[in-house]
Structures are given as C-alpha cells and as structure tokens.
TORTORTI-275568 format. One record per residue (C-alpha): residue number from 1; residue in three letters; z, x, y. Coordinates in nm, 4 decimals. Each point is the difference from the previous one (the first is absolute). Last residue first. Layout:
BEGIN
<r seq="NUM" type="ALA" c3="Z" c1="X" c2="Y"/>
...
// end
This chain:
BEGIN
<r seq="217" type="UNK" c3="0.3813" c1="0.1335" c2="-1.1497"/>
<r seq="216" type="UNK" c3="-0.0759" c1="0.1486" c2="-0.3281"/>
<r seq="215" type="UNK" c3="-0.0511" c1="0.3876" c2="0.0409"/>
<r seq="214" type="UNK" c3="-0.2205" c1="0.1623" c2="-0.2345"/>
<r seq="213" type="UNK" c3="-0.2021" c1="-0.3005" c2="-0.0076"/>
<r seq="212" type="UNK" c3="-0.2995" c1="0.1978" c2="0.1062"/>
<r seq="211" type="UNK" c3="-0.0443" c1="-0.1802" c2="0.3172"/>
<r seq="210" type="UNK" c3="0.3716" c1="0.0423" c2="0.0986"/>
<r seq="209" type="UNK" c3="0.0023" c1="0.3509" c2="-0.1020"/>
<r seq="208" type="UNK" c3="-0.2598" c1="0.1048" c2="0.2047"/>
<r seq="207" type="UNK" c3="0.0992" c1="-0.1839" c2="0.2977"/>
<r seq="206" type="UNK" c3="0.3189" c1="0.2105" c2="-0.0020"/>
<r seq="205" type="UNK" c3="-0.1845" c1="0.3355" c2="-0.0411"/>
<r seq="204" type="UNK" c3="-0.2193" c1="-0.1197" c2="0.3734"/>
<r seq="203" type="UNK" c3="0.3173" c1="-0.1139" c2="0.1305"/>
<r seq="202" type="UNK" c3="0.2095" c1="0.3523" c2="-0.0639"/>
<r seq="201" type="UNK" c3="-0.3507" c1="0.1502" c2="0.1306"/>
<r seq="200" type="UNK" c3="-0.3448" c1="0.2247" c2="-0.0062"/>
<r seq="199" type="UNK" c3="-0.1644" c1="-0.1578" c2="-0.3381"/>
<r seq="198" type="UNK" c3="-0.2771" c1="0.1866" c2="-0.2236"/>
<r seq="197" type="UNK" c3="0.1470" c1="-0.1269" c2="-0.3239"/>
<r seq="196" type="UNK" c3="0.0730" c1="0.3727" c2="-0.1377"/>
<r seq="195" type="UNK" c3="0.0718" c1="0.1644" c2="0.3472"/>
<r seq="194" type="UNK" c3="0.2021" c1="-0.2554" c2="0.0965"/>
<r seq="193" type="UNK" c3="0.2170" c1="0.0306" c2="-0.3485"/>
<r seq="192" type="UNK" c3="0.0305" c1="0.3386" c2="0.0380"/>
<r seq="191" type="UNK" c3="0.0987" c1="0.0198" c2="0.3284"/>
<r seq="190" type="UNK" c3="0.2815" c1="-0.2565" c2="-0.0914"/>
<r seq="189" type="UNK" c3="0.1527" c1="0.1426" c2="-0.3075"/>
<r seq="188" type="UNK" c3="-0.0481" c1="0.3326" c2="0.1789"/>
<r seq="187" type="UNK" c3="0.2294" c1="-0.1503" c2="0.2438"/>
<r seq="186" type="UNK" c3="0.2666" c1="-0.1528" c2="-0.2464"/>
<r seq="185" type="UNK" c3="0.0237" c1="0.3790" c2="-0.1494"/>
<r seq="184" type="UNK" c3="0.0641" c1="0.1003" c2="0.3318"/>
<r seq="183" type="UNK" c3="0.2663" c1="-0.2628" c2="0.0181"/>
<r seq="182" type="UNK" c3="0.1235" c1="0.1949" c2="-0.3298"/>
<r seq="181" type="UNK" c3="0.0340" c1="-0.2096" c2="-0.2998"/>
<r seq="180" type="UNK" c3="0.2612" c1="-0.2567" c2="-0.1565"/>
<r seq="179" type="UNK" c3="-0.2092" c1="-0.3074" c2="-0.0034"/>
<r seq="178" type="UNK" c3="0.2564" c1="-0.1678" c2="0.1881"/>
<r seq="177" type="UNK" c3="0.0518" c1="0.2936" c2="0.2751"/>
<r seq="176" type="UNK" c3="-0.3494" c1="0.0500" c2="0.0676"/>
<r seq="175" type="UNK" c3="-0.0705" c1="-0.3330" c2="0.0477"/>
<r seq="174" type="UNK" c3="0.3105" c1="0.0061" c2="0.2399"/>
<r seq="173" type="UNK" c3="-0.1387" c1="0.2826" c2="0.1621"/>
<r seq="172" type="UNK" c3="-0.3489" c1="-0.1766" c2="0.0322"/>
<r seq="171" type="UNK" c3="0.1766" c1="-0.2766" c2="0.2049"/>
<r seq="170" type="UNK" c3="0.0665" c1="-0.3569" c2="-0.2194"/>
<r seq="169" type="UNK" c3="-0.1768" c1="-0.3196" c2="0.1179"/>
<r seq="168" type="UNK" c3="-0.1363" c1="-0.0579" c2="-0.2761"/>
<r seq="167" type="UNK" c3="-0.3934" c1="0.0575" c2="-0.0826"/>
<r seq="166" type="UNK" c3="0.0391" c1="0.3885" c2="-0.0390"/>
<r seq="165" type="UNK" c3="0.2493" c1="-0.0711" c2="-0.2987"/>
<r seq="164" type="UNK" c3="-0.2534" c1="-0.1392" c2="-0.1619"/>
<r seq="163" type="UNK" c3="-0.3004" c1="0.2727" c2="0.0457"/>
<r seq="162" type="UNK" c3="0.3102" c1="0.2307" c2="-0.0966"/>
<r seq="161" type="UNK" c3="0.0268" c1="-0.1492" c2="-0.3204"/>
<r seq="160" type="UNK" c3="-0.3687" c1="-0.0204" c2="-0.0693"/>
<r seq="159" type="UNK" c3="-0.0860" c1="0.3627" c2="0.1463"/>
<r seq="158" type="UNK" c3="0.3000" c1="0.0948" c2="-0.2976"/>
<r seq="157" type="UNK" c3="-0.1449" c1="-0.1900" c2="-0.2726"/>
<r seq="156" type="UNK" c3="-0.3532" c1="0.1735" c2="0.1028"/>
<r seq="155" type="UNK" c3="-0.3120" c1="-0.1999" c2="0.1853"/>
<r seq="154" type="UNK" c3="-0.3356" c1="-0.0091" c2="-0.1390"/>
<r seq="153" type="UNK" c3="-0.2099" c1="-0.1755" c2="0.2974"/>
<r seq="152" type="UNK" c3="-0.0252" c1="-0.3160" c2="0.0192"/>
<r seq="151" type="UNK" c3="-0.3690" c1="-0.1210" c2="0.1775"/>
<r seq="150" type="UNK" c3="-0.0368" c1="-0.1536" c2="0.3083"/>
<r seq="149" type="UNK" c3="-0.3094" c1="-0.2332" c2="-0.0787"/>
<r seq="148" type="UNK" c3="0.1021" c1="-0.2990" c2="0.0400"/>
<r seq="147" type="UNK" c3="0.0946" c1="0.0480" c2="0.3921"/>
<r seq="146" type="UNK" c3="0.3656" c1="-0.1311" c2="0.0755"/>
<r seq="145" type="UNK" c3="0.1287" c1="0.3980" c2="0.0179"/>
<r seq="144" type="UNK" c3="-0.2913" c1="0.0563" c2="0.2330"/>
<r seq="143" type="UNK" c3="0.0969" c1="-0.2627" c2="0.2126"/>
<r seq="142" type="UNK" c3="0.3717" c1="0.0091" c2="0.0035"/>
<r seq="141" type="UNK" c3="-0.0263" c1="0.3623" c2="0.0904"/>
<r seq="140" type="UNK" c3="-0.2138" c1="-0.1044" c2="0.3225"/>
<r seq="139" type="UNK" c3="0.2698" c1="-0.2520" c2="0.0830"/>
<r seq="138" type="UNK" c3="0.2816" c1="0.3091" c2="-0.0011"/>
<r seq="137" type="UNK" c3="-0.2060" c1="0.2141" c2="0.1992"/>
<r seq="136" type="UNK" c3="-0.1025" c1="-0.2304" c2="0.2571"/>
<r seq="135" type="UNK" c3="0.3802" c1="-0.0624" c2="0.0801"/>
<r seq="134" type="UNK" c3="0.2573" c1="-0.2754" c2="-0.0980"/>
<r seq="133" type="UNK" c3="0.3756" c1="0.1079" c2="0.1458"/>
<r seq="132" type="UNK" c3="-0.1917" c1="0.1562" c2="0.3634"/>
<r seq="131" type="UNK" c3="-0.2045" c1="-0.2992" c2="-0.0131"/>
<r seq="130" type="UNK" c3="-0.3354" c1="-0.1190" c2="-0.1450"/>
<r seq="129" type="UNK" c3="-0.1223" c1="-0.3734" c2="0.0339"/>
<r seq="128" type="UNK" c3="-0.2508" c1="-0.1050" c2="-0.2186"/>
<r seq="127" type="UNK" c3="-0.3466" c1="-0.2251" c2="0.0159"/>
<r seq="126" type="UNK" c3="-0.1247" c1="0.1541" c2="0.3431"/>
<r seq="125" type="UNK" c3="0.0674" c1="-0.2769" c2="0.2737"/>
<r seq="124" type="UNK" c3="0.1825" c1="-0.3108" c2="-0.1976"/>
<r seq="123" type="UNK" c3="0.2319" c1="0.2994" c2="-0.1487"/>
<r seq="122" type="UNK" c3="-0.0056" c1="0.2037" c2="0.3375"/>
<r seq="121" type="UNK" c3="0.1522" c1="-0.2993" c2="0.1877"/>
<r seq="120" type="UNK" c3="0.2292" c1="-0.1393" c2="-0.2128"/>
<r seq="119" type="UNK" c3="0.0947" c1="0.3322" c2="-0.0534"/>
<r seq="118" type="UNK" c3="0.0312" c1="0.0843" c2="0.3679"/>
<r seq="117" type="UNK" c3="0.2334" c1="-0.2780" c2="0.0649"/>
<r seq="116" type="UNK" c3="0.2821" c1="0.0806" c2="-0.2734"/>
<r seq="115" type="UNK" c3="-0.0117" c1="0.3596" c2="0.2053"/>
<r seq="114" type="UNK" c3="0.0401" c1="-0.1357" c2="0.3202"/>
<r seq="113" type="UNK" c3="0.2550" c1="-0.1832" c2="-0.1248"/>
<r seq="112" type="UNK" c3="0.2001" c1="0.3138" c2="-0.0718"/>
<r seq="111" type="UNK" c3="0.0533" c1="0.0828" c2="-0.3768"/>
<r seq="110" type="UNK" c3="0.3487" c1="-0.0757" c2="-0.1366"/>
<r seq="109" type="UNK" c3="-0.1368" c1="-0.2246" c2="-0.2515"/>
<r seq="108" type="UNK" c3="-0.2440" c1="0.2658" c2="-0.1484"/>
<r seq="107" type="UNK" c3="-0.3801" c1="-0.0464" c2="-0.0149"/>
<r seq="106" type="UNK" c3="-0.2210" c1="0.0585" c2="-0.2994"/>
<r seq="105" type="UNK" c3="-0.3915" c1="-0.0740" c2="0.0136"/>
<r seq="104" type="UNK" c3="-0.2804" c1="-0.1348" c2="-0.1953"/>
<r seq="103" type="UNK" c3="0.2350" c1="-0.1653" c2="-0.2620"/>
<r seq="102" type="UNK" c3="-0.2419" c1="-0.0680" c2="-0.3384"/>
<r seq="101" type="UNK" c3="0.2525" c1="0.0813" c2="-0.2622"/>
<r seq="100" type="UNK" c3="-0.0639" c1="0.3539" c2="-0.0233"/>
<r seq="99" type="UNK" c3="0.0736" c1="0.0574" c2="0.3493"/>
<r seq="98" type="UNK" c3="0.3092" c1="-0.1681" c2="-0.0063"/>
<r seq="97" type="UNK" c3="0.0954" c1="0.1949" c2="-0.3516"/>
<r seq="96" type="UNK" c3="-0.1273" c1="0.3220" c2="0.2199"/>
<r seq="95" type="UNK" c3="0.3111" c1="-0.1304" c2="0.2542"/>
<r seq="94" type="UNK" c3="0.2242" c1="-0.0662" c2="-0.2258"/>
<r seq="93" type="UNK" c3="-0.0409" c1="0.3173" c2="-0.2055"/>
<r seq="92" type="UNK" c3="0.0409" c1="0.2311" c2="0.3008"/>
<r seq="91" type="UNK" c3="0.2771" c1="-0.1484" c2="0.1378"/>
<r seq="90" type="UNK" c3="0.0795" c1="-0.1456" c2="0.3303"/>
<r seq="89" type="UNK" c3="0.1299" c1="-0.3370" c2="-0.0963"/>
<r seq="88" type="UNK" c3="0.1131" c1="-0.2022" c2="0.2832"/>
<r seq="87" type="UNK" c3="-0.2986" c1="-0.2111" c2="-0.0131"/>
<r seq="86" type="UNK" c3="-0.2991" c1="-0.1965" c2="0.1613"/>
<r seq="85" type="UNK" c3="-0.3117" c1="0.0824" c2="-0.2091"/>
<r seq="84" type="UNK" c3="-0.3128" c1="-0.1602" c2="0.1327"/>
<r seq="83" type="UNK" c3="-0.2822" c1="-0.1773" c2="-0.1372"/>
<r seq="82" type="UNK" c3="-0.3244" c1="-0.1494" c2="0.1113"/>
<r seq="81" type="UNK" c3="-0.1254" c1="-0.3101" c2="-0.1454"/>
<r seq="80" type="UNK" c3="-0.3476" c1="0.0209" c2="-0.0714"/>
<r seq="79" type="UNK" c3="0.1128" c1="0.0947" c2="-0.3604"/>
<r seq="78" type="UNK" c3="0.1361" c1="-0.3322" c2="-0.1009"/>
<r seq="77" type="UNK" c3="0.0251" c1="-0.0403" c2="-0.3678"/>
<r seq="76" type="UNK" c3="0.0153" c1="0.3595" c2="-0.1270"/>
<r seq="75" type="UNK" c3="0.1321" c1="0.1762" c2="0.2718"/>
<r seq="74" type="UNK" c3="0.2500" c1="-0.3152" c2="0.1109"/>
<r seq="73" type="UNK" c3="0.1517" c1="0.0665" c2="-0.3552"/>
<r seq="72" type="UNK" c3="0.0567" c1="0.3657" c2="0.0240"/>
<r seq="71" type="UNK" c3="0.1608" c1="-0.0409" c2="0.2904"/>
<r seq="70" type="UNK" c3="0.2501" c1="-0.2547" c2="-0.0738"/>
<r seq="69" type="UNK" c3="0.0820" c1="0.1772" c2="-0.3457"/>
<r seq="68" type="UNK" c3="0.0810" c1="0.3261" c2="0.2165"/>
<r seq="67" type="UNK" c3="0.1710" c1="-0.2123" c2="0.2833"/>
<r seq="66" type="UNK" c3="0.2309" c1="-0.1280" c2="-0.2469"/>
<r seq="65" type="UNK" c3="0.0247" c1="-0.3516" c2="-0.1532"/>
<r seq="64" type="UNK" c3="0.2985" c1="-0.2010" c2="-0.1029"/>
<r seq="63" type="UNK" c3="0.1948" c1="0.2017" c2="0.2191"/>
<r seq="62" type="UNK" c3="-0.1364" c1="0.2533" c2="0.3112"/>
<r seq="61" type="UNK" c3="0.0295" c1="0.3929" c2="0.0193"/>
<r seq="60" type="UNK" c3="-0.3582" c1="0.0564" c2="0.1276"/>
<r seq="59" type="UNK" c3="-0.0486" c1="-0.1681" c2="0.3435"/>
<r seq="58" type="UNK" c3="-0.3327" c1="-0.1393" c2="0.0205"/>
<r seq="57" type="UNK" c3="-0.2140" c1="-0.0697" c2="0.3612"/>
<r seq="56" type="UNK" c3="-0.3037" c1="-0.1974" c2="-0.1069"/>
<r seq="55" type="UNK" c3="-0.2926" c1="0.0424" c2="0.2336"/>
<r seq="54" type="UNK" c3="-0.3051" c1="-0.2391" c2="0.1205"/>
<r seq="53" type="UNK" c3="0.2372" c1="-0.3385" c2="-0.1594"/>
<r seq="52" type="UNK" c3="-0.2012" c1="-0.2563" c2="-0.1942"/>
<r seq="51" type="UNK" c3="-0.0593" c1="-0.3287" c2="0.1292"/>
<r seq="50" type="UNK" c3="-0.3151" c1="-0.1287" c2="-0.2462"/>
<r seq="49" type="UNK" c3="0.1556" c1="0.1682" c2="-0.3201"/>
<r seq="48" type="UNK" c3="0.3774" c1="-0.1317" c2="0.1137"/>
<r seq="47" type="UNK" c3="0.2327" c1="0.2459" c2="-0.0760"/>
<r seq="46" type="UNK" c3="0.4225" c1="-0.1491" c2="-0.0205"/>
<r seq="45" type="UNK" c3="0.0495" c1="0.0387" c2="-0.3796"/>
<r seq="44" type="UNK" c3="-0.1740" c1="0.3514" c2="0.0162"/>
<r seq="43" type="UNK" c3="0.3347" c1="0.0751" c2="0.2606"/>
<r seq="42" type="UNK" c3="0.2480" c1="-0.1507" c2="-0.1787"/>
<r seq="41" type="UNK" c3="-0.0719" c1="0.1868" c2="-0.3429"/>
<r seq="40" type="UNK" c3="0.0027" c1="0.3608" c2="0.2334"/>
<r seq="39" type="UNK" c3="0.3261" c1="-0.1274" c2="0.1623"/>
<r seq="38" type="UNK" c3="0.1819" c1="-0.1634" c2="0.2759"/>
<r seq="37" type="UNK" c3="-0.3478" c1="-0.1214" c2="0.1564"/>
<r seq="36" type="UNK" c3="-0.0942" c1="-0.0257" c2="0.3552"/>
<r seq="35" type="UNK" c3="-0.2589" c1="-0.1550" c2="0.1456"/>
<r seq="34" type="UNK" c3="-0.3261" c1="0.0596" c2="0.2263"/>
<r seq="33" type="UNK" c3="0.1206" c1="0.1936" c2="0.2962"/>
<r seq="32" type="UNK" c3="-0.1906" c1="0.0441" c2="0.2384"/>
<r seq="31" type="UNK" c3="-0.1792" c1="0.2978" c2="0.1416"/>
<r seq="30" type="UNK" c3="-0.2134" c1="0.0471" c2="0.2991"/>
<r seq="29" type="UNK" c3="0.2110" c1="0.1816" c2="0.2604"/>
<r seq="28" type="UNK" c3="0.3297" c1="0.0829" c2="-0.1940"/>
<r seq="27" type="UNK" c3="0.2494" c1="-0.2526" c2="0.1052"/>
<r seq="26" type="UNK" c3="-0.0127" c1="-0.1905" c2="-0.3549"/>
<r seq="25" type="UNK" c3="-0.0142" c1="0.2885" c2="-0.1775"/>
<r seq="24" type="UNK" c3="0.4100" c1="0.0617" c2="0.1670"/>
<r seq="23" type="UNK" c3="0.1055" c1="-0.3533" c2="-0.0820"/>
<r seq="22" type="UNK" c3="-0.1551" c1="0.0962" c2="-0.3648"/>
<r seq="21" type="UNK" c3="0.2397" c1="0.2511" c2="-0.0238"/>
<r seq="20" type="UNK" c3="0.3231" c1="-0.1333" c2="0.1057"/>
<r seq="19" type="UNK" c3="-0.0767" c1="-0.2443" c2="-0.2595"/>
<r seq="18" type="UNK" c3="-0.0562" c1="0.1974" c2="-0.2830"/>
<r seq="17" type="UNK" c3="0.2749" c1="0.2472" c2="0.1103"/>
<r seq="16" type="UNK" c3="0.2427" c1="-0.2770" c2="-0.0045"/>
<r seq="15" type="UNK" c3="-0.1781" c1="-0.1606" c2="-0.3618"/>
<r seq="14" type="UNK" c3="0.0451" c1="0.2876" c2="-0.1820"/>
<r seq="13" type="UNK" c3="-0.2150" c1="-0.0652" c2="-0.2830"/>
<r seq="12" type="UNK" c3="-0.3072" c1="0.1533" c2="0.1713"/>
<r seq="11" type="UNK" c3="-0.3210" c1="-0.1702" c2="-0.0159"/>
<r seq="10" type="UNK" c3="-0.2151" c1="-0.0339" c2="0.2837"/>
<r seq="9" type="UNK" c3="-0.3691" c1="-0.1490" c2="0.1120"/>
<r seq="8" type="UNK" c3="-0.1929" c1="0.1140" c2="0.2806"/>
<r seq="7" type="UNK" c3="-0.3015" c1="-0.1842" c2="0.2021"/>
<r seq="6" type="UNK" c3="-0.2162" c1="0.1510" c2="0.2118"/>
<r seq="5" type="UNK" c3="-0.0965" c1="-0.1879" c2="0.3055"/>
<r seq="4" type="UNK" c3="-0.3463" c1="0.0807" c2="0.1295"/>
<r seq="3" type="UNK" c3="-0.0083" c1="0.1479" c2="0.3409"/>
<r seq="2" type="UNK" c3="-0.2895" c1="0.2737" c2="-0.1143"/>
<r seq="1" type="UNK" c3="-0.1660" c1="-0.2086" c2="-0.2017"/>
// end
C-alpha cells in the first residue's frame, strides 16, 4: 500500500544523535519510528518476530556489538528486514565490510535529510540504495566476488603485499614509498593485477582480497 506506514528501527550508541534522529524519521511522510537501541546486542534484544521493523538503520562503531556483527546477524535470521549503514566512516573497507555483512546501502551522518529519506525509499522500492559514496560499480563487484565460482588466481609475494596495502587507506605513493619502489612501479603493480583478475578498480582489487582472505576485515 501506497500510504502504508513503514516502520524503522535504530541503533547508534550515541544516544543525542539517536534521538535527534528518530525525531527527524518521525516527520518523514510515512515513517515511524519503531525503537531505539544503544547497541547491536540491544537492538536483537528489542525485535519482536510478529512487529518487526521494514528497515534497520545501523551505525558501525557501537560497544558490545558493532554494526558489522549486527548486520551479519539480522542477514541470517531476519532477512526481510532491510538494512542500512548510518556512519561516519568513509572508507573503503567499512563500507564493502557493510556490504558484505548484509547492509543494502551506506549513508553518512552528515548527509542531508533528503538523502536519509531517499534510502528508505529506494531500499523498500528497488532492494538497495546507491549514492555518490556506494555506486553500481562497487555493488556489482560485491556480486561477482560473492559468486562460488570466482576462482584465485596465482598471485606473486609482491601482488600479495601490495593487494594489502591497496585495502588501507594509504595513497599509491605511500604504497610506493613502504614497499620501497617507484610509484610507477606501484602502477604496473596495479595494471597488472587488473589485467590478471579481470577487475577495472581500487574497490574492485579490495573486494578481491577480502573474499580471498587476503585481507581479514
């Protein structure tokens, strides 16, 4: 239904923003909020099988239990509950760990309200919500790098290094620097390793060596 309440469900151990937050849902046409939790533990505590929440809005950085842990345990027990990333953390690795974990989109906390309302909107809509942070190409790497048959591909000590210096947050001139080569060197590091695992981007190498355990996140 097209007026149908949708109900969303936060956990972010700050409990300020957390409430400034949901007084903001709560004046976005359609949605209320259903609780709050301080924490990932909180929050399953609070779910109710016959009242549970359309979207669950996780920050990542939380005690007891993270938004990683959160997520990865609503995937598994709850899937028809939508969920969305609500951090500070703008890395790569967070963000594909998000991903990983069963988020199906990534917003920032100083994102425009606007932009907090369009992915409630496109995630009940179309399943995901992609944004300028989160894009088509990065979701379509996730899902060929979570198919079972992407196959490893013979990597050298020094593609492995690189491969795990790639998934900091380090430039390629300070990869360059700490394993004591040319940034050109660095580059051909990178072609190479493209060309050899038929990948395009930074993300697409990074999700590489989180699925082959290359990187531990």
């Amino acid at each position: 239904m097209k007026d149908e309440i949708k109900y969303i469900a936060i956990a972010d151990d700050h409990a300020m923003f957390r409430k400034g937050l949901a007084s903001l849902i709560n004046f976005f046409p359609r949605y209320k909020v259903l609780f709050e939790a301080a924490n990932g533990k909180d929050f399953i505590s609070q779910l109710r099988p016959k009242a549970l929440p359309d979207i669950a809005l996780l920050d990542i950085s939380m005690p007891e239990m993270d938004g990683y842990a959160t997520a990865n345990y609503l995937h598994a027990n709850y899937p028809e509950i939508n969920i969305l990333a609500l951090s500070t953390m703008d890395a790569e690795t967070a963000i594909i760990k998000m991903i990983k974990n069963g988020a199906k989109g990534y917003v920032l906390k100083d994102a425009e309200p606007e932009e907090l309302k369009q992915a409630f909107d496109e995630v009940l809509n179309k399943g995901y919500f992609y944004n300028d942070l989160v894009t088509r190409k990065v979701m379509q790497s996730v899902n060929a790098l979570l198919d079972n048959n992407f196959v490893f591909a013979k990597l050298t000590e020094r593609e492995t290094e690189f491969l795990k210096l790639l998934c900091s947050e380090k430039t390629y001139n300070e990869i360059a620097a700490e394993m004591f080569v040319s940034p050109r060197t660095v580059d051909g590091y990178r072609n190479s390793l493209c060309e050899k695992l038929n990948l395009k981007t930074r993300t697409g190498l990074a999700l590489y060596a989180v699925k082959n355990g290359i990187v531990k996140l």
